[in-house]
DOTORMI-370797 format. One record per residue: residue in one letter; chain; x, y, z of N, C-alpha, C, O, CB in turn. Coordinates in pm, 1 decimal, padded with zeros to 6 digits. Each point is the difference from the previous one (the first is absolute). Glycine has a CB too. Example, Ala and Ser with C-alpha at 12.3 -4.5 7.8 and 13.67 -1.06 7.14 Angstrom:
// residues 2
<site A,A,<01319.0,-00569.0,00780.0>,<-00089.0,00119.0,00000.0>,<00090.0,00120.0,00000.0>,<00103.6,-00001.9,00066.5>,<-00292.8,-00115.4,00058.1>>
<site S,A,<00154.2,00222.3,-00196.6>,<00082.0,00119.0,00006.0>,<-00077.0,00109.0,00073.0>,<00050.9,00110.8,00016.9>,<00067.5,-00173.6,-00231.4>>
This chain:
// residues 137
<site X,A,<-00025.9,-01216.4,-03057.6>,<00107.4,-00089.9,00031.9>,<-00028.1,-00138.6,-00055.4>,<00092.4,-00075.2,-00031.2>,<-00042.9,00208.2,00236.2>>
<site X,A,<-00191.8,-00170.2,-00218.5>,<-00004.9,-00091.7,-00057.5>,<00037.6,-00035.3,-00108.2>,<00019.9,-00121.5,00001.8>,<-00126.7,00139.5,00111.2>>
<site X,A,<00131.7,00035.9,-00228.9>,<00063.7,00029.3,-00107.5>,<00131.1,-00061.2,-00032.3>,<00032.7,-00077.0,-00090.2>,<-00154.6,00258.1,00123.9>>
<site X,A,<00200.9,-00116.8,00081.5>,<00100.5,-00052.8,00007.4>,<00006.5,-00140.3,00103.0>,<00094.3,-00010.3,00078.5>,<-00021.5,00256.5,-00152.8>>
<site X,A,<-00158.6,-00331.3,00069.1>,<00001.6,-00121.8,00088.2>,<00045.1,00017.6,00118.4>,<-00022.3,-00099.7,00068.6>,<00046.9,-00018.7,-00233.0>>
<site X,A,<00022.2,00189.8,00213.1>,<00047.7,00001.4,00122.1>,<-00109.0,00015.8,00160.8>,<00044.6,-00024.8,00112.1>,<00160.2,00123.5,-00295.8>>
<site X,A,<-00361.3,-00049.2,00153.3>,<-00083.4,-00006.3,00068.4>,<00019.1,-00094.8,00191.0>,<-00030.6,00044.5,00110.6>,<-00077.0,-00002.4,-00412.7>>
<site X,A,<00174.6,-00191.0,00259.7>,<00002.1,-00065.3,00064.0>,<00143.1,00030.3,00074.3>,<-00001.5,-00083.4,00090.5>,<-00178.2,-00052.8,-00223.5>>
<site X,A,<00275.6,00193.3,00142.3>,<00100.1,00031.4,00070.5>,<-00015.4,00120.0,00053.0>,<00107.5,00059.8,00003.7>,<00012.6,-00189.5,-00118.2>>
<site X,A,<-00203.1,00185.9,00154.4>,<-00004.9,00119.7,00064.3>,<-00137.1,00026.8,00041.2>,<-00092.6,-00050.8,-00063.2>,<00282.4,00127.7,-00058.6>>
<site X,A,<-00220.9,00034.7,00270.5>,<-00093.5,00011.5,00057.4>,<-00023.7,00139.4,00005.0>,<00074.4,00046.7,00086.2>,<-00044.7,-00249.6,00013.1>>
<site X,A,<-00076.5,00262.5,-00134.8>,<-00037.0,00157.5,00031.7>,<-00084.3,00041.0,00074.0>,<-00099.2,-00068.5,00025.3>,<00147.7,00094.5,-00190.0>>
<site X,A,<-00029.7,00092.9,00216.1>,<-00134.0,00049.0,00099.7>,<00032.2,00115.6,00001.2>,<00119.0,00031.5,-00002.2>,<-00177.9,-00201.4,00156.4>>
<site X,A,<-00054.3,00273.7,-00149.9>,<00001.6,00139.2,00041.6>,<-00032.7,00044.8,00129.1>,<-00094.5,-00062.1,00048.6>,<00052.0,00081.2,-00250.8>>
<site X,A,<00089.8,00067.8,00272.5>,<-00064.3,00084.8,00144.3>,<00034.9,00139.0,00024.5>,<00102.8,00051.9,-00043.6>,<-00088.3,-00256.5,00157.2>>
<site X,A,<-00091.8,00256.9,-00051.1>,<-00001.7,00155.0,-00013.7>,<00112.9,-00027.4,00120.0>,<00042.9,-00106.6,00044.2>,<-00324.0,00244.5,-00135.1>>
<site X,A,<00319.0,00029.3,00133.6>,<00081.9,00046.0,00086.2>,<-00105.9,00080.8,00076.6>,<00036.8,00060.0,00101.1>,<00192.9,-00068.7,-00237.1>>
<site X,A,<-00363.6,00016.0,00095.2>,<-00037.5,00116.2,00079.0>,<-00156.4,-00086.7,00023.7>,<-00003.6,-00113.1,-00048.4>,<00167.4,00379.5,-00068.0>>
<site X,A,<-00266.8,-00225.2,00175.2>,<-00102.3,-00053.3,00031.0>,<-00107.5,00075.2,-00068.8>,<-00112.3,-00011.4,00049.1>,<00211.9,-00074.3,00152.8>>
<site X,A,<-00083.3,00173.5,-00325.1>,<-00117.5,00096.2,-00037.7>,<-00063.8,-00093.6,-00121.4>,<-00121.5,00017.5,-00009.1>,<00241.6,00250.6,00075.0>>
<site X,A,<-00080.7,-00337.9,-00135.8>,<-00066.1,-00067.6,-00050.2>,<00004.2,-00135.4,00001.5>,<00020.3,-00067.4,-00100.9>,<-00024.1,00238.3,00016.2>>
<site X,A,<-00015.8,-00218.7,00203.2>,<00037.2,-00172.8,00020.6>,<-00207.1,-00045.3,-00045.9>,<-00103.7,00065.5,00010.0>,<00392.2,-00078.9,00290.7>>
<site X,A,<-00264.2,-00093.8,-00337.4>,<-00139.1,-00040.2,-00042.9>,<-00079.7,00058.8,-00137.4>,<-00114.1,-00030.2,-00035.3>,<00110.9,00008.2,00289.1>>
<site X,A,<00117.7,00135.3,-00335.7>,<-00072.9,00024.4,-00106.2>,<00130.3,-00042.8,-00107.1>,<00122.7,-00000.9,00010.2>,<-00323.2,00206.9,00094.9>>
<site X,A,<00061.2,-00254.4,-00256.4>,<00072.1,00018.7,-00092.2>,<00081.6,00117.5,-00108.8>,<-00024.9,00116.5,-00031.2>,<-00111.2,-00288.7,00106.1>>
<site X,A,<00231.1,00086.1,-00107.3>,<00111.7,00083.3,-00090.9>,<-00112.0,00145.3,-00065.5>,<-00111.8,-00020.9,-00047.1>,<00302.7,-00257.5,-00052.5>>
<site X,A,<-00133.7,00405.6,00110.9>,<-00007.8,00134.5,00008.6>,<-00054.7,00005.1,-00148.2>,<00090.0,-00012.3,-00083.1>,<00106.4,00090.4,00273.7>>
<site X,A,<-00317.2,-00063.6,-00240.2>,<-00049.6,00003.3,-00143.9>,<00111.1,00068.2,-00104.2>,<00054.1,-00061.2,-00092.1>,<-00308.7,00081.4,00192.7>>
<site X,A,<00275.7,00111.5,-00068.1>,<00072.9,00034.4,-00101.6>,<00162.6,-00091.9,-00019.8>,<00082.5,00038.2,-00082.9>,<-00233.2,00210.6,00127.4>>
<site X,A,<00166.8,-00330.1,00015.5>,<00148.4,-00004.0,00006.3>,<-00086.1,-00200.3,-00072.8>,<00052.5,-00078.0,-00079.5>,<00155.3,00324.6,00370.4>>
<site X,A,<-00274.9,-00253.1,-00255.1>,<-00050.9,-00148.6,-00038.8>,<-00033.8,00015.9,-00136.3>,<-00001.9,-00102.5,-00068.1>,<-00096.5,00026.3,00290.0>>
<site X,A,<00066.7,00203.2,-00284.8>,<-00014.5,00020.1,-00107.5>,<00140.2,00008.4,-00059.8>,<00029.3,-00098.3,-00068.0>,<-00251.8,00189.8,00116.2>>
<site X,A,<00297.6,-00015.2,-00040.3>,<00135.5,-00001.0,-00058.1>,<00071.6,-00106.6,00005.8>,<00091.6,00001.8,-00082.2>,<-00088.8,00190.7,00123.9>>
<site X,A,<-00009.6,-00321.3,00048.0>,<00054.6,-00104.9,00002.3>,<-00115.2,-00086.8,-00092.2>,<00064.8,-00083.0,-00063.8>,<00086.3,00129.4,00305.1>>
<site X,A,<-00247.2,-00055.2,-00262.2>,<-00095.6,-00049.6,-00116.4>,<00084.2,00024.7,-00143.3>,<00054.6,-00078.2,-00077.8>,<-00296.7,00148.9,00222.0>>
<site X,A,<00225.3,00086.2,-00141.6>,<00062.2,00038.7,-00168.7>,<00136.2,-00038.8,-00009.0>,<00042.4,-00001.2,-00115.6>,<-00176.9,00213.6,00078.6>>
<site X,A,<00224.0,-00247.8,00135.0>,<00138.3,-00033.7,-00022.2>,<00007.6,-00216.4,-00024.9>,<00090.2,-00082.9,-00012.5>,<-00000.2,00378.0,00211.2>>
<site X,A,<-00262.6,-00298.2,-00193.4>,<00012.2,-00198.0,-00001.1>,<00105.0,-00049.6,00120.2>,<00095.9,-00076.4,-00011.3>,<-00111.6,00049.5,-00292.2>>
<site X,A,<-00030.9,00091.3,00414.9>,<00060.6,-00069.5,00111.2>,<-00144.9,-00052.1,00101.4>,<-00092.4,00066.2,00047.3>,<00357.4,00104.3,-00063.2>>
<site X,A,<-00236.2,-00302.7,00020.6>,<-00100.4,-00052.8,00123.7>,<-00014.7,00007.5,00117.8>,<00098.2,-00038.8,00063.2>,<-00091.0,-00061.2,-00165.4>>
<site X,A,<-00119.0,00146.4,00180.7>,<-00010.0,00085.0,00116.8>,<-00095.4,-00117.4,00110.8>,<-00011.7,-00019.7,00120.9>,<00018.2,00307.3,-00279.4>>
<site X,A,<-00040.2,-00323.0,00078.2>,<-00098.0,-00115.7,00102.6>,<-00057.9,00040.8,00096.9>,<-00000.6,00123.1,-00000.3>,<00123.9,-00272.3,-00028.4>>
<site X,A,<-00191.5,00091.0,00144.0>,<-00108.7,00059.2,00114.5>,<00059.2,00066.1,00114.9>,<-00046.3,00007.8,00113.8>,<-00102.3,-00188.1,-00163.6>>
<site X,A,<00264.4,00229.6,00001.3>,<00081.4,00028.1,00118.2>,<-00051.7,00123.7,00102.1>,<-00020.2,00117.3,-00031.1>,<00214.6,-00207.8,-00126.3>>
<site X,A,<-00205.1,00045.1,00251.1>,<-00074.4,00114.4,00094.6>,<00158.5,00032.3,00141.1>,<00089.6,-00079.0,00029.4>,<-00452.4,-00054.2,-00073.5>>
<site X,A,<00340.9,00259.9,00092.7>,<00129.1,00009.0,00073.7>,<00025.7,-00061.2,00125.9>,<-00093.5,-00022.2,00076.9>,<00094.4,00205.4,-00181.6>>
<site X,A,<00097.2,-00207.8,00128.6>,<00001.8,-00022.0,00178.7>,<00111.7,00062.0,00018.0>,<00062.4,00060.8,-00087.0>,<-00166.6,-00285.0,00145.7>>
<site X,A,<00140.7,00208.8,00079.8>,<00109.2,00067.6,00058.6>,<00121.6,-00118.6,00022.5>,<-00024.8,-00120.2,00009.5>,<-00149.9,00314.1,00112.6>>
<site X,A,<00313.7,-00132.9,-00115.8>,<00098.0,-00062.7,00034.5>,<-00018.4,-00026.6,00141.8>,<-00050.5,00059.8,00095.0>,<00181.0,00030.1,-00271.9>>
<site X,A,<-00062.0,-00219.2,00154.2>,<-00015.9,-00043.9,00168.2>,<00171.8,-00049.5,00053.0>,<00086.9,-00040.5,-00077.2>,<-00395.5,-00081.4,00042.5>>
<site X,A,<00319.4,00134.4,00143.4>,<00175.5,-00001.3,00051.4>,<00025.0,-00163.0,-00047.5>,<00119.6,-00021.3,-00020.0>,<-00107.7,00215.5,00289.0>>
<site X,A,<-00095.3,-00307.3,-00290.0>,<-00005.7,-00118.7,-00010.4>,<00023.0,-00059.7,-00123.4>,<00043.0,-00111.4,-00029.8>,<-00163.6,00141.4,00196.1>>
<site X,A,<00081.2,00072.3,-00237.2>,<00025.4,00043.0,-00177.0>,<00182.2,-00064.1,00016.3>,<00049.1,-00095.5,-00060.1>,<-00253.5,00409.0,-00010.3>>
<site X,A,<00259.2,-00238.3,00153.1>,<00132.9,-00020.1,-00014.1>,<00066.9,-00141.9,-00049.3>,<00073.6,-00012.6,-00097.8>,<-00095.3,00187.1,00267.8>>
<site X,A,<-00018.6,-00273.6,-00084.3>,<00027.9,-00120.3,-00020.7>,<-00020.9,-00081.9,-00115.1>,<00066.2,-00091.2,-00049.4>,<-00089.0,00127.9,00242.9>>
<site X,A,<-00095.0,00022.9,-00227.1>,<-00092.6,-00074.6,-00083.1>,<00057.8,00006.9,-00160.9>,<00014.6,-00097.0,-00074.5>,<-00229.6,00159.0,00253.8>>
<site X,A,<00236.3,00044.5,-00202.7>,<00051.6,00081.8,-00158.3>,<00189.6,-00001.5,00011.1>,<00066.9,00011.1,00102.8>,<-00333.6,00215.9,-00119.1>>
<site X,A,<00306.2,-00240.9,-00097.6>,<00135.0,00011.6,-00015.3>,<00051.8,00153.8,-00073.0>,<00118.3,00025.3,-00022.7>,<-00130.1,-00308.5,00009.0>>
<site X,A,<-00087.4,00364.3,-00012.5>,<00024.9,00166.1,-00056.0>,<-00132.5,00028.9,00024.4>,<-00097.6,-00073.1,-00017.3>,<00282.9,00083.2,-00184.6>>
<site X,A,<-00177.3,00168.0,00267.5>,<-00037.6,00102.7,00029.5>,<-00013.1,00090.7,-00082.2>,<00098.0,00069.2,00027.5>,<-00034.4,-00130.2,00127.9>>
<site X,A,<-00126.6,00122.8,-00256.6>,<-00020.2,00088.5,-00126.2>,<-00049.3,00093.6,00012.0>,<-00117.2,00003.2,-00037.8>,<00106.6,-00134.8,-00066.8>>
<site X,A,<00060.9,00237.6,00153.4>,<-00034.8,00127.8,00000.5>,<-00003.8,00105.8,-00111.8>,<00073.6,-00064.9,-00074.2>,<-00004.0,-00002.8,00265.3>>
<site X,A,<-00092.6,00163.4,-00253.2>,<-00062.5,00111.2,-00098.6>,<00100.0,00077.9,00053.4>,<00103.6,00003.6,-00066.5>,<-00372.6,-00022.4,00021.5>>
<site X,A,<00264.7,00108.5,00189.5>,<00073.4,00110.9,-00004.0>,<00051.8,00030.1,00161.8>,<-00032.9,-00079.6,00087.8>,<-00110.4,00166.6,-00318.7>>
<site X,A,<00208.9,00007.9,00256.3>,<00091.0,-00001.1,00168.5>,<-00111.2,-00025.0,00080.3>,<00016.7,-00083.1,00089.3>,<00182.3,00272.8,-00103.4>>
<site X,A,<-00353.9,-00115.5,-00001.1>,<-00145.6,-00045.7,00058.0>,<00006.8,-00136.3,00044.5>,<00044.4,-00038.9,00108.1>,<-00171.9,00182.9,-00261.2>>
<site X,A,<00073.8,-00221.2,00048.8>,<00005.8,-00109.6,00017.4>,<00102.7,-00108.8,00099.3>,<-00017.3,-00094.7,00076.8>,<-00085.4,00193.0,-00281.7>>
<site X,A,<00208.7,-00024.7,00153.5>,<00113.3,-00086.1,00054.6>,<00003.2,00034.5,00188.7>,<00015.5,-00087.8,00084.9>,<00149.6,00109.1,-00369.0>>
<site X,A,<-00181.4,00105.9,00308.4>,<-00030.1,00032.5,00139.5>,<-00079.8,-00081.3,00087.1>,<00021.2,-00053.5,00108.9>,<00002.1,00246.8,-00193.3>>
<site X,A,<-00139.7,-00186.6,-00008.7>,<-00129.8,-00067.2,00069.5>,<00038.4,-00204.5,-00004.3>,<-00034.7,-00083.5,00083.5>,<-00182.7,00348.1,-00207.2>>
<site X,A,<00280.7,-00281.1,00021.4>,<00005.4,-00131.4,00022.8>,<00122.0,00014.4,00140.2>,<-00033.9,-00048.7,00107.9>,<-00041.8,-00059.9,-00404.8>>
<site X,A,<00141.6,00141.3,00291.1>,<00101.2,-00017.2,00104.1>,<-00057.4,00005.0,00097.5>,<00024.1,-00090.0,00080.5>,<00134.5,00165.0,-00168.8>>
<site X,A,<-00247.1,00017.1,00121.8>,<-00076.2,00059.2,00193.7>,<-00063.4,-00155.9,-00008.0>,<00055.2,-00078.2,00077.4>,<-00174.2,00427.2,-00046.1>>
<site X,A,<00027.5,-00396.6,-00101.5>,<-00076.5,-00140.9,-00006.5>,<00060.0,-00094.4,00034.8>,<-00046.0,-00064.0,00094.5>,<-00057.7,00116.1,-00243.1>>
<site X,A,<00250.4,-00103.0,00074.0>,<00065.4,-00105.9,-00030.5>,<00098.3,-00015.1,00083.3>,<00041.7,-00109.2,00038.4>,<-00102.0,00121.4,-00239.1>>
<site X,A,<00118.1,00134.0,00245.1>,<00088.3,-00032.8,00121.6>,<00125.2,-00038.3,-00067.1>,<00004.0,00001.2,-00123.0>,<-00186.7,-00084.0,00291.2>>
<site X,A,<00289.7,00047.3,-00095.5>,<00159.1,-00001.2,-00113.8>,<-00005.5,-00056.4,-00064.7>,<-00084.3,-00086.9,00022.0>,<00220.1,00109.4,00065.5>>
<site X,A,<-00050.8,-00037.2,-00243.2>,<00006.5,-00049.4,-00055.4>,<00124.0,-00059.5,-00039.7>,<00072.8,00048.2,-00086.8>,<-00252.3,00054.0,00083.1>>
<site X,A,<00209.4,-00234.1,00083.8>,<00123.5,-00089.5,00006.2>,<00031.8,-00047.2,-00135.1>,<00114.4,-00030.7,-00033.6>,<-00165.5,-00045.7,00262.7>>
<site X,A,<-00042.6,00071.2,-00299.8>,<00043.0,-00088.2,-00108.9>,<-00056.6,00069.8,-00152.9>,<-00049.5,-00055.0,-00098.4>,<00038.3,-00176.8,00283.8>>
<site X,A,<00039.1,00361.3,-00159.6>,<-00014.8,00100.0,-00122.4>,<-00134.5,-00013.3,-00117.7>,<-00010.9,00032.8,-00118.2>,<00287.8,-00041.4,00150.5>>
<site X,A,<-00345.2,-00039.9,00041.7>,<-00134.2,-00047.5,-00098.0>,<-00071.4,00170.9,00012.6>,<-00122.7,-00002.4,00009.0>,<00062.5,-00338.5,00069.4>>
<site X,A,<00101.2,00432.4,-00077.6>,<-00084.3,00063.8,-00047.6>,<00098.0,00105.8,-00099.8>,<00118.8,00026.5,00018.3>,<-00309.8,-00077.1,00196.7>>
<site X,A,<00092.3,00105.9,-00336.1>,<00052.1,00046.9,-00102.1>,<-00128.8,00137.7,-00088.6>,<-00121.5,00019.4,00004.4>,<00291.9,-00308.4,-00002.9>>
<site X,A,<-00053.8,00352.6,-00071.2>,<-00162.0,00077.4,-00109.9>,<00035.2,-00114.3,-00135.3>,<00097.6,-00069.2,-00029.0>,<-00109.6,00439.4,00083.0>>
<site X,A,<-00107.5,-00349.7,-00108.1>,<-00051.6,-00052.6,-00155.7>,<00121.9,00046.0,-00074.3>,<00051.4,-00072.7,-00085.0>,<-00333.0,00104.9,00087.5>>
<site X,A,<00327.1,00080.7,00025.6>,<00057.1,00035.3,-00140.4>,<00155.8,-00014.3,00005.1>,<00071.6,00055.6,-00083.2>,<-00268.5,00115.6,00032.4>>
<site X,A,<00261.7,-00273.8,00185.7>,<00093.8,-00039.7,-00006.8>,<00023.5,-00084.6,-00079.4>,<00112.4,-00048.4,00012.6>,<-00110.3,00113.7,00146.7>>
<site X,A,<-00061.8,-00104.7,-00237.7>,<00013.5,-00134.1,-00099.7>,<-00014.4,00055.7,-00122.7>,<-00022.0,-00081.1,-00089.9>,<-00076.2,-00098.9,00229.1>>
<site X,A,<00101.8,00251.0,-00158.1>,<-00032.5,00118.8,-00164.1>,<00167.9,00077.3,00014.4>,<00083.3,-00001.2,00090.7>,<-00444.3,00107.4,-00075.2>>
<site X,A,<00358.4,-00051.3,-00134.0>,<00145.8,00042.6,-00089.9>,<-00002.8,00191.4,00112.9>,<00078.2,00095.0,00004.8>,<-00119.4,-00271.3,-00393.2>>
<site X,A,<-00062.3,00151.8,00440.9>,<-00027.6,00152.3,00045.0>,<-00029.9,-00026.4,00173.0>,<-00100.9,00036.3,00060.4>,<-00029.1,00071.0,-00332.0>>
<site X,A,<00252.3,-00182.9,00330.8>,<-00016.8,-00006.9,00147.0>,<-00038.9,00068.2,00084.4>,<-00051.0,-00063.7,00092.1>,<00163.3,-00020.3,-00130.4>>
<site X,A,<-00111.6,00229.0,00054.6>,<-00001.1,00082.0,00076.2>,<-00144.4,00093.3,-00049.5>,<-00024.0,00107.9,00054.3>,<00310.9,-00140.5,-00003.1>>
<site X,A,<-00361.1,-00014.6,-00140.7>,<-00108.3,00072.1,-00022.6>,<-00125.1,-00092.0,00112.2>,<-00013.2,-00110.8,00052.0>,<00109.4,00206.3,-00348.4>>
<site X,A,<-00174.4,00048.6,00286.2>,<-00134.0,-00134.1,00118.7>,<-00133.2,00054.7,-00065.6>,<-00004.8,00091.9,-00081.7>,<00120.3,-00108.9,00396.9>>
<site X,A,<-00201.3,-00040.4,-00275.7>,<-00114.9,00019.9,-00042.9>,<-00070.8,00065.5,00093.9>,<00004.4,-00036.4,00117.6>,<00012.0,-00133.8,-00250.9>>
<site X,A,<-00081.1,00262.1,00097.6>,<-00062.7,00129.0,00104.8>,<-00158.5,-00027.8,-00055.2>,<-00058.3,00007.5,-00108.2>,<00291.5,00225.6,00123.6>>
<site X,A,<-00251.1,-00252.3,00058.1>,<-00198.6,-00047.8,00067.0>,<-00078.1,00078.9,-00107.6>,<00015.3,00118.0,-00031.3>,<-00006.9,-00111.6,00348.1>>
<site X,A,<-00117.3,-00119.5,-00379.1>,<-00003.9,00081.3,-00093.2>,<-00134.6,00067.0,00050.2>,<-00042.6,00099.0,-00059.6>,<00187.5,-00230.3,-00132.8>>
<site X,A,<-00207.3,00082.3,00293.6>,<-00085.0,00079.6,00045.9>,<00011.6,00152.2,-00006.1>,<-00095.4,00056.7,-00053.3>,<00072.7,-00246.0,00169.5>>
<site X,A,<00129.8,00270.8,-00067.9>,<00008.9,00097.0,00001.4>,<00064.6,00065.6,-00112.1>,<-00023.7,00118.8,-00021.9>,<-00006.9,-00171.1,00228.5>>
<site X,A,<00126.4,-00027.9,-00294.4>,<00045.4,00066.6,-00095.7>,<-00129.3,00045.3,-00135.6>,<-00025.2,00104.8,-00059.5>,<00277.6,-00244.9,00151.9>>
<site X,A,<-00304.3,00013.0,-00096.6>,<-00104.5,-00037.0,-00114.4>,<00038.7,-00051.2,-00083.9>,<-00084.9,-00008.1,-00088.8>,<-00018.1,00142.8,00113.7>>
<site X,A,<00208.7,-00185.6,-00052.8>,<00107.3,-00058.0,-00127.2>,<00012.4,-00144.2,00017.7>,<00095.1,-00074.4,00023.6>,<00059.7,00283.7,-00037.2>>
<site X,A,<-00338.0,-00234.2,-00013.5>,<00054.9,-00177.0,00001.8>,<00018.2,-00056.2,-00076.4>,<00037.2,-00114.3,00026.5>,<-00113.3,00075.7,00091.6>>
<site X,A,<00062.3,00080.2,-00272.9>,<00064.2,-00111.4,-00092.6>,<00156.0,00042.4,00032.7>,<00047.8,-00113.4,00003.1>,<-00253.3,00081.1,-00223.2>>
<site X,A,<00288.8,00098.3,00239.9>,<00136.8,00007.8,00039.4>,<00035.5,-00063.8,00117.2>,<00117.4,-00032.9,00016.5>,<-00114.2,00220.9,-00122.2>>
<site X,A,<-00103.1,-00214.8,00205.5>,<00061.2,-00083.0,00136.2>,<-00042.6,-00146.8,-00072.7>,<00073.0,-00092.3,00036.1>,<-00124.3,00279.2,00226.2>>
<site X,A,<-00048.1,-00221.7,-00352.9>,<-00013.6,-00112.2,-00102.3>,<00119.1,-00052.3,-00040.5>,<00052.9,-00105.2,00035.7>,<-00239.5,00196.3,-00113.4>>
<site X,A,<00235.2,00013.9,-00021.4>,<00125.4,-00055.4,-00050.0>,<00129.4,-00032.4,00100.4>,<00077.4,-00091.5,-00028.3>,<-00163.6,00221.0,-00172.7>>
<site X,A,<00102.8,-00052.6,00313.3>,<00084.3,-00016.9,00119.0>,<-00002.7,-00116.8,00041.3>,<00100.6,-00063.5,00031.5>,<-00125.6,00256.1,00030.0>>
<site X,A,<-00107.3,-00240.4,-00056.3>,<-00012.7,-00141.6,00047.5>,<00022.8,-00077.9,-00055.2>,<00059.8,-00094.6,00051.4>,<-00169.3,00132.0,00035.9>>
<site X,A,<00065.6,-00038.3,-00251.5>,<00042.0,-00088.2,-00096.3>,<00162.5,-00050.1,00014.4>,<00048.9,-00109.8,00026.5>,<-00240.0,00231.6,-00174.6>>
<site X,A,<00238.1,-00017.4,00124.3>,<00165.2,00016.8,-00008.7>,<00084.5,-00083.1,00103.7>,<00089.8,-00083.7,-00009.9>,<-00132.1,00325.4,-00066.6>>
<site X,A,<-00058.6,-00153.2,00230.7>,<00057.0,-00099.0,00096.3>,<-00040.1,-00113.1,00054.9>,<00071.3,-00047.0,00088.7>,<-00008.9,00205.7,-00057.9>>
<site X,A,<-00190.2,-00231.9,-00071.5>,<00018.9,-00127.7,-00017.3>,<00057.1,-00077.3,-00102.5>,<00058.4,-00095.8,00050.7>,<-00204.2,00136.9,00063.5>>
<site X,A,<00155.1,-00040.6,-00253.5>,<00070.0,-00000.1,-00071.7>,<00146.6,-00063.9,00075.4>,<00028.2,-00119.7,00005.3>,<-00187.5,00310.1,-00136.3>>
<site X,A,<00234.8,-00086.9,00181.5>,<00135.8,00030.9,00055.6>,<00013.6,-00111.2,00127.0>,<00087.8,-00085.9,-00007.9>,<-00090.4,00370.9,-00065.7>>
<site X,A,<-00063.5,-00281.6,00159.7>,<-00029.7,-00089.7,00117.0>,<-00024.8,-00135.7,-00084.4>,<00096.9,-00075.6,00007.3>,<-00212.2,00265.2,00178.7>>
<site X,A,<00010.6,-00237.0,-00262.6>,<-00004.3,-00138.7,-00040.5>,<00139.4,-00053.6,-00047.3>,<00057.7,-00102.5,00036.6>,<-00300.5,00140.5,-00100.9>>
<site X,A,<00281.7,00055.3,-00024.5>,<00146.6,-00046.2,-00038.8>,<00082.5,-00050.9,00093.4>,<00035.2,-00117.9,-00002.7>,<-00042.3,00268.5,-00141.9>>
<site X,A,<00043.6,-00069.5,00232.0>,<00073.5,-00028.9,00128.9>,<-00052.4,-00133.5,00115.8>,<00083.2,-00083.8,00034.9>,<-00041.4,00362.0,-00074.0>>
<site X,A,<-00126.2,-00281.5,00069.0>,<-00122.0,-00124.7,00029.8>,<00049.2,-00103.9,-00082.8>,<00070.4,-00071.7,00071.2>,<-00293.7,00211.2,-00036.4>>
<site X,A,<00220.6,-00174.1,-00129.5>,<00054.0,-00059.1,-00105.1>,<00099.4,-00059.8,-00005.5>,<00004.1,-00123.0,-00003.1>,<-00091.8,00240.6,-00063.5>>
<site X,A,<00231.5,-00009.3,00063.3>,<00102.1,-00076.8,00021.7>,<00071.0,-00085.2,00158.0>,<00088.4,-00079.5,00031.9>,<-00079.8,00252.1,-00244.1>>
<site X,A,<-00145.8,-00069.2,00288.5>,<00050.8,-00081.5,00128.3>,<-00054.3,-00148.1,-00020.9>,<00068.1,-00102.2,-00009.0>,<-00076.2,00318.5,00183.8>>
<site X,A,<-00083.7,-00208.4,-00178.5>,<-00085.5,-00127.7,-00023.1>,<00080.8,-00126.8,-00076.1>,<-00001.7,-00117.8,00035.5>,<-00211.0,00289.3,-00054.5>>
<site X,A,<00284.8,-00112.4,-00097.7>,<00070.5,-00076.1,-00083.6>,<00164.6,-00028.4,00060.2>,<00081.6,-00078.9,-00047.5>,<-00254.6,00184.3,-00154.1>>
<site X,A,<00188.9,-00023.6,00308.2>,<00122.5,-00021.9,00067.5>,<-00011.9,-00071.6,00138.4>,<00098.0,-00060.7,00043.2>,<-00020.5,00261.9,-00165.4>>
<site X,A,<-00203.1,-00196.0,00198.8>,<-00052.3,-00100.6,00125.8>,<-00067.5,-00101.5,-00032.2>,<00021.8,-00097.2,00072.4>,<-00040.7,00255.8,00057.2>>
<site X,A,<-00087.0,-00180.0,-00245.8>,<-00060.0,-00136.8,-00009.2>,<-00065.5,-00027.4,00128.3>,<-00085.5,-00088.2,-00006.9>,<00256.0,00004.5,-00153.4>>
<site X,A,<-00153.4,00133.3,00268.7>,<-00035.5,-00015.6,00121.4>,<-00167.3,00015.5,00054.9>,<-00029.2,-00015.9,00118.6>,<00282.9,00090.1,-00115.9>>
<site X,A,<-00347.5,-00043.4,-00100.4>,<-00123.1,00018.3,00037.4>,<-00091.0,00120.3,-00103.3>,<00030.0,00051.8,-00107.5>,<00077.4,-00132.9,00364.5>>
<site X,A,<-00211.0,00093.0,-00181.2>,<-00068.1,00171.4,-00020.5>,<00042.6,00085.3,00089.7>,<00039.3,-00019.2,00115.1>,<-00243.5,-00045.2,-00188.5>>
<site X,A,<00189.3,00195.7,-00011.4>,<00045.4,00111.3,00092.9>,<-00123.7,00061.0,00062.8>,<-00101.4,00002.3,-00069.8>,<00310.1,00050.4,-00070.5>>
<site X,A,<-00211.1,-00028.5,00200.1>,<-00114.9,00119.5,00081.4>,<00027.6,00135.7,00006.6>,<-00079.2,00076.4,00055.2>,<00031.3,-00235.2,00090.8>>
């Protein structure tokens, strides 16, 4: 994101939905496929979503109906539609990304991600350029 200057208008964070790997880092094989795709992964180690998360972040980014379940039981309603999958922002809305843990297809959940951040920054973007109003979370 830095690339595109925009670094300073926006806040990101990751958190699991589940508690099996809170405290470890990103899954070797999948840290490898995000290496060969030149995407930056940094020291990111996991934690869990917390119901407090809610306030804090302005979108919820979920992978697949999984995800989206588990953020909901955590987060409790969602009044103000902040939660979503990745690949609503891509030309292919209704596709999701299925864990690649179990599939094994991580340069393809790679490119999924690519695509749908890609798709999401864009959109980020024009909000940004239509509120002027701050950073997003």
């Amino acid at each position: 994101m830095n690339r595109n200057k925009l670094a300073k208008d926006f806040l990101f964070d990751s958190a699991a939905t589940s508690t099996e790997e809170i405290g470890n880092p990103i899954y070797p094989p999948m840290k490898a496929a995000l290496e060969r795709a030149h995407i930056p992964i940094g020291a990111h180690r996991a934690r869990q979503l917390r119901k407090e998360d809610y306030s804090l972040y302005d979108l919820f980014i979920g992978m697949d109906e999984e995800n989206e379940y588990y953020m909901r039981q955590i987060l409790g309603e969602d009044p103000d539609s902040k939660i979503h999958y990745l690949m609503e922002y891509t030309d292919s809305p209704e596709e999701i990304i299925e864990d690649p843990w179990y599939t094994r297809k991580f340069d393809h959940c790679t490119d999924q991600l690519k695509r749908g951040c890609q798709g999401l920054l864009a959109h980020l973007v024009i909000q940004i350029s239509n509120s002027k109003s701050g950073p997003v979370h």
